[in-house]
C-alpha positions in Angstrom: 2.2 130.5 -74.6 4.9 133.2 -74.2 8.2 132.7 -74.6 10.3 135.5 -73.9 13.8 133.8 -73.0 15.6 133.0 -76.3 16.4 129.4 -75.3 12.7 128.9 -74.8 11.8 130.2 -78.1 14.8 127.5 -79.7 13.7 124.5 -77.9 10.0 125.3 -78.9 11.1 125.5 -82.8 13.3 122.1 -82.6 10.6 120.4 -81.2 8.1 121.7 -83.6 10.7 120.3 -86.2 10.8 117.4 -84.6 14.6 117.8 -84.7 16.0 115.3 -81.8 19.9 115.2 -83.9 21.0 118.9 -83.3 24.3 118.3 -84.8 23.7 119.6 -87.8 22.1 122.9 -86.1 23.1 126.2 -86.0 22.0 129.4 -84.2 23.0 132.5 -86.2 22.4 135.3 -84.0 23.8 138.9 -83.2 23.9 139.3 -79.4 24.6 136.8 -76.3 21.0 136.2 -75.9 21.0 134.0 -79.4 24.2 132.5 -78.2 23.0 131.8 -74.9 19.6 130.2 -76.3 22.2 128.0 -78.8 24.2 126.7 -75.8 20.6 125.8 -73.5 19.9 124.0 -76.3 22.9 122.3 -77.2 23.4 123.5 -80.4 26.3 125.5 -82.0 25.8 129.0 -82.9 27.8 131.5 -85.4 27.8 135.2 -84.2 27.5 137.9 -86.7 29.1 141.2 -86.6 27.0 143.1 -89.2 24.2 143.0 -86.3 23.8 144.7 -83.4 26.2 142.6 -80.9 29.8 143.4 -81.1 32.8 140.8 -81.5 33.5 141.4 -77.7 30.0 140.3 -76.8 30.0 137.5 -78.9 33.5 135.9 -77.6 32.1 136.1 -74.1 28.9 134.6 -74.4 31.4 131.7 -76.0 29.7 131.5 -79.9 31.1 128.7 -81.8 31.9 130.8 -84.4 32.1 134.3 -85.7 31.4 136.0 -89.1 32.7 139.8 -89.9 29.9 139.5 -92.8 26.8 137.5 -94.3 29.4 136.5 -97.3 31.5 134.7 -94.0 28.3 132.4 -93.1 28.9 130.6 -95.9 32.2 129.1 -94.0 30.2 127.7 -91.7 27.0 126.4 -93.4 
């Protein structure tokens, strides 16, 4: 089956998991579609600016949390 939304392609991976307790979950991702995809799924998500998405992007699409760098997702892990 195709799943081209990004929340389709979350939900498909917790289930294949088997993770029902998302709070320990967290989307990383680069542009509003990830972050969108975290928050249809109920999960947090940590933008990153070292991607394609820009910290305007990511603070409108409402991520949890933001990292300048991959040394920053440590904060947040």
């Amino acid at each position: 089956k195709s799943r081209t939304k990004k929340g389709d392609v979350i939900a498909y991976a917790l289930k294949s998991c088997n993770i029902t307790d998302k709070s320990d979950c967290l989307m990383v991702g680069d542009r509003e579609q990830d972050i969108n995809g975290a928050i249809a799924n109920g999960i947090d998500s940590l933008g990153v600016l070292y991607g394609y998405g820009d910290i305007e992007e990511l603070s409108n699409a409402k991520s949890t949390y933001i990292a300048k760098t991959v040394e920053d997702i440590i904060k947040y892990v």
